[in-house]
C-alpha positions as CSV (number, residue, x, y, z in Angstrom):
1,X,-22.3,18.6,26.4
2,X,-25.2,20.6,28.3
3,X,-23.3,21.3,31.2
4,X,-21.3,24.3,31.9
5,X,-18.2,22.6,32.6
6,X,-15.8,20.3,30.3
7,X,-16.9,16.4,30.3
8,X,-15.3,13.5,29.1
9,X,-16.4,10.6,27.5
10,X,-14.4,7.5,29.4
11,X,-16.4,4.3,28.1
12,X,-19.4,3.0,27.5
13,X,-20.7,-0.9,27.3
14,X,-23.4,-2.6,25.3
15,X,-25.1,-6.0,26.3
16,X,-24.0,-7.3,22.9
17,X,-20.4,-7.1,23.3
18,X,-17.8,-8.2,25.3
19,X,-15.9,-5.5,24.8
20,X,-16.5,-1.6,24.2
21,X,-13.5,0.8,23.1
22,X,-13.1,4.5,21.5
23,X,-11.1,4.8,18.7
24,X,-9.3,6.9,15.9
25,X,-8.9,6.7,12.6
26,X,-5.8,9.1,11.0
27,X,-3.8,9.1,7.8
28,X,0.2,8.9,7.9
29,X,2.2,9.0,5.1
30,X,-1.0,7.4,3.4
31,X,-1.7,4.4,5.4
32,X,-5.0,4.7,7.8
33,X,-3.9,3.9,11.0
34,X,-6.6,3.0,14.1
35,X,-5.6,3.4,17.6
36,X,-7.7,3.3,20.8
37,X,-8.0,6.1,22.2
38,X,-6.6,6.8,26.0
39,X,-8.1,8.8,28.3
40,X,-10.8,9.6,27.4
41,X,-12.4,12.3,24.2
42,X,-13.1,15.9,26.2
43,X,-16.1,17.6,24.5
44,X,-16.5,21.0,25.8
45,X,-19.3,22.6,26.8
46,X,-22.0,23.5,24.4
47,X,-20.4,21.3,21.9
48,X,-20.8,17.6,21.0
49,X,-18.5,15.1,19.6
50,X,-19.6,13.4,16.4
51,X,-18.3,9.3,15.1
52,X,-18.2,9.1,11.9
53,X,-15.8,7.1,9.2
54,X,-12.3,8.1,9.0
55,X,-12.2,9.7,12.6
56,X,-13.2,8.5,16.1
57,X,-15.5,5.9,16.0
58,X,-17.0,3.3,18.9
59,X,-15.6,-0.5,18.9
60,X,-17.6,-2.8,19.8
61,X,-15.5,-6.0,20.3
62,X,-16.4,-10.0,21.0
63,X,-20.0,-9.6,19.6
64,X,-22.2,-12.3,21.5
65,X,-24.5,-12.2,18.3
66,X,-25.0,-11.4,14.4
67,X,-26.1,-8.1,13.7
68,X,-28.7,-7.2,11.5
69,X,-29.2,-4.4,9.0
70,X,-31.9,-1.9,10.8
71,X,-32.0,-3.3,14.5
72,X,-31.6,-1.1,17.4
73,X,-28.9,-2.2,19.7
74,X,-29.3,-0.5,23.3
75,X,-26.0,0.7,25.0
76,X,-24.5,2.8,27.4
77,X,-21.6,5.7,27.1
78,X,-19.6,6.6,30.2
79,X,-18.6,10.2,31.0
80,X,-16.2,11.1,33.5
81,X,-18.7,14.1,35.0
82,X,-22.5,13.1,33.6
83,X,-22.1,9.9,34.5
84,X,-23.7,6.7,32.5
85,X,-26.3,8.0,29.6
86,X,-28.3,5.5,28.1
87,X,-28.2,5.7,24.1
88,X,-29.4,3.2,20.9
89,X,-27.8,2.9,17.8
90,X,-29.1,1.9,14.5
91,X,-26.7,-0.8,12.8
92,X,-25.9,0.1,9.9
93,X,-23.6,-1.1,7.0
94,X,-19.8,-0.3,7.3
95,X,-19.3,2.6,5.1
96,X,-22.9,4.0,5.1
97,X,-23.7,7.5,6.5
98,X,-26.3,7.0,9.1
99,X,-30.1,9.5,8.6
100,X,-30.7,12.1,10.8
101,X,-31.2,11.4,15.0
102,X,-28.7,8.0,14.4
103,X,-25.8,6.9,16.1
104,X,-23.0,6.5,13.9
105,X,-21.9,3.4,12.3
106,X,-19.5,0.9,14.1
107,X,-17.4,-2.6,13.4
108,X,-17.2,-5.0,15.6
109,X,-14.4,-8.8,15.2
């Protein structure tokens, strides 16, 4: 978040889904459990909110097409203040740790 106010991230879409959700990932009582998130995640400013395994992590849902190992899939997030920014993310194998400057990893059904 550049700004100098609280943002929130609401949403986001991607021409290769039909659907586009935030979630999290928690432990309890040692079962991983994954819920969407509601309402948004608040990233404050100055600070930036990473997706990465085990935590919150971007759903992308009703895939209209394979995807491949190294292709660049164009997208959009959705903040409640900044508005739509355009972003790419590398696909990626589930489980692997994305290089520098790439989105994180996501699973799509």
């Amino acid at each position: 978040n550049t700004g100098k106010e609280p943002d929130r991230l609401v949403g986001g879409s991607t021409p290769i889904a039909g659907r586009f959700e935030i979630h999290q990932m928690s432990m309890n009582n040692g079962v991983m459990q994954m819920r969407p998130v509601t309402g948004g995640l608040e990233i404050k400013p100055g600070e930036s909110l990473e997706f990465k395994p085990g935590s919150y992590h971007l759903m992308l849902m009703d895939l209209k097409q394979p995807l491949v190992h190294k292709q660049r899939v164009k997208g959009t997030l959705i903040f409640e203040k900044a508005g739509a920014v355009e972003i790419e993310y590398a696909v990626e194998p589930v489980g692997s740790t994305p290089g520098p400057g790439q989105s994180g990893g996501h699973h799509g059904h």
